[in-house]
RODO-2510 file (C-alpha; in nm, 4 decimals, decimal comma):
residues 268
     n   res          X          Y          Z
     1     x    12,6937     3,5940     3,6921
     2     x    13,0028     3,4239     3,8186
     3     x    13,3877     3,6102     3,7773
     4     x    13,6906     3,4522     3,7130
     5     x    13,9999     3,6142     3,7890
     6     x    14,2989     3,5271     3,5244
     7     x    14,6617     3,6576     3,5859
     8     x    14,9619     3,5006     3,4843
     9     x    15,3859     3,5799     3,5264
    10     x    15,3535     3,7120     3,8510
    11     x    15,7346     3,6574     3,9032
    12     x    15,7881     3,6907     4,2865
    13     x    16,1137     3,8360     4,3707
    14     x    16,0330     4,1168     4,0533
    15     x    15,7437     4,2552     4,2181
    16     x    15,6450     4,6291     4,2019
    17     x    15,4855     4,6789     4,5158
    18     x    15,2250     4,9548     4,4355
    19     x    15,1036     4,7241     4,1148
    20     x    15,0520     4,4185     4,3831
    21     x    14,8711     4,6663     4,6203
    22     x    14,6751     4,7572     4,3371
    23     x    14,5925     4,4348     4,2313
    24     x    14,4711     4,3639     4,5681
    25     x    14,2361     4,6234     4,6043
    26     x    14,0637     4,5349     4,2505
    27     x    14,0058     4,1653     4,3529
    28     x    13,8631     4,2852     4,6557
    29     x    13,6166     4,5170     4,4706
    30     x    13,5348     4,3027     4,1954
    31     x    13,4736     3,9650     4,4553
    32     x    13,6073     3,6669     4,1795
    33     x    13,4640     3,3437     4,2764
    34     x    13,7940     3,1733     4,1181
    35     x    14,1244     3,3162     4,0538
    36     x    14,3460     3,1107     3,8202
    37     x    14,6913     3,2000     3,8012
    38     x    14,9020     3,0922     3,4727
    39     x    15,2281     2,9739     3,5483
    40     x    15,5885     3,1755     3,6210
    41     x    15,4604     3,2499     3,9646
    42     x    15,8439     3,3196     4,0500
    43     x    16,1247     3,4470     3,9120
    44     x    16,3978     3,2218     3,9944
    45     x    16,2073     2,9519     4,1927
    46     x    16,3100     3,0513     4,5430
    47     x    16,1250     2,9094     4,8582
    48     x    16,0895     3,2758     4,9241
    49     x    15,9522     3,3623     4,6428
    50     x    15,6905     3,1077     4,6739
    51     x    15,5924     3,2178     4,9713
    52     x    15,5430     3,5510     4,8828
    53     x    15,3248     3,4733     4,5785
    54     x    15,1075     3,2500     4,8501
    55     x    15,0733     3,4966     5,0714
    56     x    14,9877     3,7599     4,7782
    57     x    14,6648     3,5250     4,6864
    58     x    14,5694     3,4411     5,0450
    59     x    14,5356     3,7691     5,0431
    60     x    14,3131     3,8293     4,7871
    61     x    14,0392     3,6363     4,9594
    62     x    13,8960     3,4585     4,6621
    63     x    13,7671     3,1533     4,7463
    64     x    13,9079     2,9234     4,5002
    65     x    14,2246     2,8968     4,3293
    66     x    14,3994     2,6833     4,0432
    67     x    14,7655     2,7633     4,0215
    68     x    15,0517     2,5631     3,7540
    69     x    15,4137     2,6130     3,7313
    70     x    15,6217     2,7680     3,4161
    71     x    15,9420     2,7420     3,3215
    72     x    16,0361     3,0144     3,5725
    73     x    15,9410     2,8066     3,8434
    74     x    16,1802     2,5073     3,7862
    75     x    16,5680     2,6407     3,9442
    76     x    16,7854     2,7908     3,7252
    77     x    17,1167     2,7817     3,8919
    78     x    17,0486     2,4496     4,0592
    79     x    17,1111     2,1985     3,8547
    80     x    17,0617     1,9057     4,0976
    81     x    16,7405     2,0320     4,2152
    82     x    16,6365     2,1159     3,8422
    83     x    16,7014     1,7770     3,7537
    84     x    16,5904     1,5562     4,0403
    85     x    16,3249     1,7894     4,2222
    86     x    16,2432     2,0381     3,9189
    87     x    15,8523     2,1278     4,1367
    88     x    15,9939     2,0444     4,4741
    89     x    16,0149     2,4061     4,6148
    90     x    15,6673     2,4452     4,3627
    91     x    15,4771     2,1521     4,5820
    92     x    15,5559     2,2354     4,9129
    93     x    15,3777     2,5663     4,9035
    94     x    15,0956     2,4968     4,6402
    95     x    15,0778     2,1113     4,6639
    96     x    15,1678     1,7977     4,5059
    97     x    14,9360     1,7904     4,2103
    98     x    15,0975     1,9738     3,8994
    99     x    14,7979     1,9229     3,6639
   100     x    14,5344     2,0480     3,9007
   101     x    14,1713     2,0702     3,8281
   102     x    13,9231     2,2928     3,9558
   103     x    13,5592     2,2520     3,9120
   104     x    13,2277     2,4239     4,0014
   105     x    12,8732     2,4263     3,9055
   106     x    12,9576     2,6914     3,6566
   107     x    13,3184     2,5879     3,5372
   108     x    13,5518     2,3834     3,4771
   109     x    13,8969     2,4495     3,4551
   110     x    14,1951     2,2459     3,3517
   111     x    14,5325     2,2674     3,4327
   112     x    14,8499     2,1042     3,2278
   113     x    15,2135     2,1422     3,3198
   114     x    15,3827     2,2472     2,9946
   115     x    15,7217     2,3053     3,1474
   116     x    15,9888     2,0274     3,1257
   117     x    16,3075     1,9953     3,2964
   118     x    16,4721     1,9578     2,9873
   119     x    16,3663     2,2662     2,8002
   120     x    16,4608     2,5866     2,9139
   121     x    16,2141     2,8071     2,8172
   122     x    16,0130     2,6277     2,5418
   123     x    15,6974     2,4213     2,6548
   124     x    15,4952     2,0848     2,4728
   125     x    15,1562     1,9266     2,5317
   126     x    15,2177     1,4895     2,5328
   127     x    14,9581     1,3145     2,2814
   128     x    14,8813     1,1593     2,6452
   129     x    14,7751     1,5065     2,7723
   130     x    14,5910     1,5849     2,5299
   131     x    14,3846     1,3013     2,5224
   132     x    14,3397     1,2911     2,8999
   133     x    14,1922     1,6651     2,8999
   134     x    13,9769     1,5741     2,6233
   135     x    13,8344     1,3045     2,7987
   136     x    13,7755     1,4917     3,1065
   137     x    13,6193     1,7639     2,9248
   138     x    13,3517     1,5376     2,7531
   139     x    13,2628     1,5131     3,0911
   140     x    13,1449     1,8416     3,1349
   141     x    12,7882     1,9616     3,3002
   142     x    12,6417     2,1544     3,0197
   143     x    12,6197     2,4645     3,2318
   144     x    13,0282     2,4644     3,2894
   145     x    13,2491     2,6981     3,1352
   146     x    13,5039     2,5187     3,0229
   147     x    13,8451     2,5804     3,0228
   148     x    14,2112     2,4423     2,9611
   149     x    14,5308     2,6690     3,1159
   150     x    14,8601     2,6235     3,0050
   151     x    15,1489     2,8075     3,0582
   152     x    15,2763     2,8692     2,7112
   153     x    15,0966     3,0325     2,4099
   154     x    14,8793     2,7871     2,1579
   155     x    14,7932     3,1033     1,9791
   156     x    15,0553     3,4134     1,8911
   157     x    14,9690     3,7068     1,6983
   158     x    15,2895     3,8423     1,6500
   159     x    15,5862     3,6643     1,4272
   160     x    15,8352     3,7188     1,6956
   161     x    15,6216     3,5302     1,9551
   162     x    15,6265     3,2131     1,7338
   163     x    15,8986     3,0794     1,8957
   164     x    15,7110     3,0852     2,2119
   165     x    15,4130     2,8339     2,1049
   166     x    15,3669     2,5725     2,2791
   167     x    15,5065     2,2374     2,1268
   168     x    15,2018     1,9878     2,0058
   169     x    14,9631     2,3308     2,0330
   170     x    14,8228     2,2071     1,6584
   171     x    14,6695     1,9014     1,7528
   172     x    14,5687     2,0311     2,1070
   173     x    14,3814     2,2815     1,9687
   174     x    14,2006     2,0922     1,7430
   175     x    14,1038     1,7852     1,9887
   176     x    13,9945     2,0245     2,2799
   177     x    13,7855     2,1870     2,0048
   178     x    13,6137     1,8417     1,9304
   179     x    13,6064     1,7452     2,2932
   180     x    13,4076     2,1296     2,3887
   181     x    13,6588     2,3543     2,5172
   182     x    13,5558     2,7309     2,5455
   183     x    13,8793     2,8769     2,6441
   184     x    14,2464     2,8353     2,6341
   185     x    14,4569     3,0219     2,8930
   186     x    14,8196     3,1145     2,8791
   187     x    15,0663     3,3749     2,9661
   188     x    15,4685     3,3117     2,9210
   189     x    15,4900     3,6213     2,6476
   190     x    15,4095     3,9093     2,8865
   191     x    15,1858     3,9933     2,5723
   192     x    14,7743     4,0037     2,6573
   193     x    14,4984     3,9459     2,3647
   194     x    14,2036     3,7295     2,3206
   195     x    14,1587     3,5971     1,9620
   196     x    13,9125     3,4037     1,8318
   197     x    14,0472     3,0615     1,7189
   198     x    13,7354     2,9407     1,5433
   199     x    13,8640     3,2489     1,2847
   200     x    14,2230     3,1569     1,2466
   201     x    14,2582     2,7988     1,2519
   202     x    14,0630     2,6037     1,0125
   203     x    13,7851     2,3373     1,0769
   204     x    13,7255     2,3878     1,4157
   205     x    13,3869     2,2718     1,5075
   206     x    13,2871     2,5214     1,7744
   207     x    13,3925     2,8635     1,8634
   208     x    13,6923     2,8588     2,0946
   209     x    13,9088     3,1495     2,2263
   210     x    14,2802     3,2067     2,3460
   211     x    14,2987     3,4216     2,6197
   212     x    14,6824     3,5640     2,7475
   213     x    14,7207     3,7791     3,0280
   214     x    15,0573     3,9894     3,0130
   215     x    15,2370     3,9813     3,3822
   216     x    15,0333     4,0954     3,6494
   217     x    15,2734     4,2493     3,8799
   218     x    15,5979     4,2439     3,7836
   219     x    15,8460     4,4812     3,6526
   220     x    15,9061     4,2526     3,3574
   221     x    15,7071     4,4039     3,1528
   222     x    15,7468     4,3803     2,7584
   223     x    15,5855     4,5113     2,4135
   224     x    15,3099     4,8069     2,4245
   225     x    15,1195     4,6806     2,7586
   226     x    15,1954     4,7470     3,0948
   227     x    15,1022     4,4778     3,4005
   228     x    14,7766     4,3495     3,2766
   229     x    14,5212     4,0667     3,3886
   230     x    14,1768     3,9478     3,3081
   231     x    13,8520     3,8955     3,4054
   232     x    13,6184     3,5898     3,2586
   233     x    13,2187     3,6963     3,3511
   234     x    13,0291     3,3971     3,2979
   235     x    12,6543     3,2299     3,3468
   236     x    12,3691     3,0691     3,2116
   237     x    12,0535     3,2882     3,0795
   238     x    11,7948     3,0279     3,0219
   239     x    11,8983     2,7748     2,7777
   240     x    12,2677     2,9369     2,6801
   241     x    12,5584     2,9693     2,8535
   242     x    12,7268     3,3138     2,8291
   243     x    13,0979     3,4806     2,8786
   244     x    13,2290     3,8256     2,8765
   245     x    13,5995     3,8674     2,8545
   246     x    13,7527     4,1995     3,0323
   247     x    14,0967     4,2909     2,9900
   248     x    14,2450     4,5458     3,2917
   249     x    14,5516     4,7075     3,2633
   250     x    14,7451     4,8763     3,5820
   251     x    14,7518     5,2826     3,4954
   252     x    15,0309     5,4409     3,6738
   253     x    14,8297     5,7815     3,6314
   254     x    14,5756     5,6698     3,8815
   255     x    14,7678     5,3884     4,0597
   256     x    14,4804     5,1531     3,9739
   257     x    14,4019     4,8698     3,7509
   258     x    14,1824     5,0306     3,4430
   259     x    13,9451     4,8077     3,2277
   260     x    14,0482     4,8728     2,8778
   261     x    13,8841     4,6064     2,6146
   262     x    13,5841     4,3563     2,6531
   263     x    13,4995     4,1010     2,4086
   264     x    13,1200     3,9172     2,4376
   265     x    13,2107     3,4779     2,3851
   266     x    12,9078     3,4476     2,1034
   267     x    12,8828     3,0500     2,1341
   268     x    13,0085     2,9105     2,4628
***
């Protein structure tokens, strides 16, 4: 079995300290072969802040890593930078590529930025993006997970999360479907579920699943959940590939990070 380590909304410079210890010690238990981190790594975008989510992951010691802005990481305050270098402080400390893509013998992962300069908050997947991850998942091994992150939600569960979707989610949804996604991973809403697409959005050909992860460390935390992230257990048993969704949830009781819900991917 390979692990997959999902968190999302770390937002640097809101950090409780304990929670980040915490979430150190469970990656180093639990040994992910990937960590993939969700967008709003910051909270306003600052060099520093960068910095210190970089030197949070280097210090997880995972091996591998695929990391995309959100909206929090474009400046704020700085309007000249947010309109002529709206990823500059983002590349220098994570690189130049803002759709990365990370691949193994066991996965594939896809990264999209779904932040624009222009929109504050909201985010939209391009026809053009679409169609490009599409293509590159057709090009799958058939023993890869596969898997699309965004920043923004293409699934909500809750009404007053519906302003949050992503722009263009309908027809991404249903093309990734065709093309032989698995999963779709977001954060944005502090607000963690998985849900079973293939049940709430009709004529999809295959079984596909949203996965959010609430904010892993910060003190921005919203609804009923407190910092939350996820781990994605994945292989191949003979013929069939197979994927076991964990949801873990920091517990101030303890001062740990507490697995609370798993869901079996019947499908993949």
């Amino acid at each position: 079995m390979k692990l997959a380590l999902h968190i999302s909304d770390t937002h640097f410079g809101t950090e409780r300290p304990k929670v980040v210890s915490a979430l150190e010690r469970l990656a180093h238990a639990q040994a992910p072969d990937v960590v993939i981190l969700s967008g709003d790594i910051t909270q306003r975008a600052r060099a520093r802040q960068f910095t210190a989510a970089k030197s949070f992951l280097d210090r997880l010691a995972i091996p591998s890593r695929l990391v995309i802005a959100g909206n929090h990481d474009i400046p704020l305050f700085d309007l000249l930078a947010r309109i002529f270098w709206p990823y500059g402080r983002y590349t220098r400390v994570f690189g130049p590529e803002l759709e990365p893509v990370l691949e193994t013998p066991e996965l594939l992962a896809i990264g999209l930025r779904t932040t624009r300069r222009y929109r504050h908050i909201e985010g939209e997947v391009s026809a053009r993006q679409i169609k490009r991850v599409a293509q590159r998942l057709k090009q799958a091994e058939p023993d890869q997970l596969r898997i699309v992150v965004t920043h923004q939600p293409v699934y909500v569960k809750h009404a007053i999360d519906q302003e949050h979707l992503l722009h263009g989610h309908e027809q991404a949804i249903q093309t990734w479907a065709e093309a032989g996604v698995d999963l779709i991973l977001g954060g944005h809403i502090h607000r963690p579920y998985i849900s079973a697409l293939h049940d709430s959005v009709a004529n999809l050909p295959r079984p596909v699943w949203a996965l959010q992860a609430g904010t892993a460390v910060s003190s921005r935390i919203r609804h009923d959940s407190n910092n939350s992230i996820n781990l994605i257990r994945h292989g191949v048993d003979g013929r069939s590939r197979h994927c076991l969704v964990e949801r873990w949830d920091y517990d101030e009781s303890c001062d740990e990070f507490m697995m609370i819900e798993s869901e079996g991917m019947q499908g993949v």
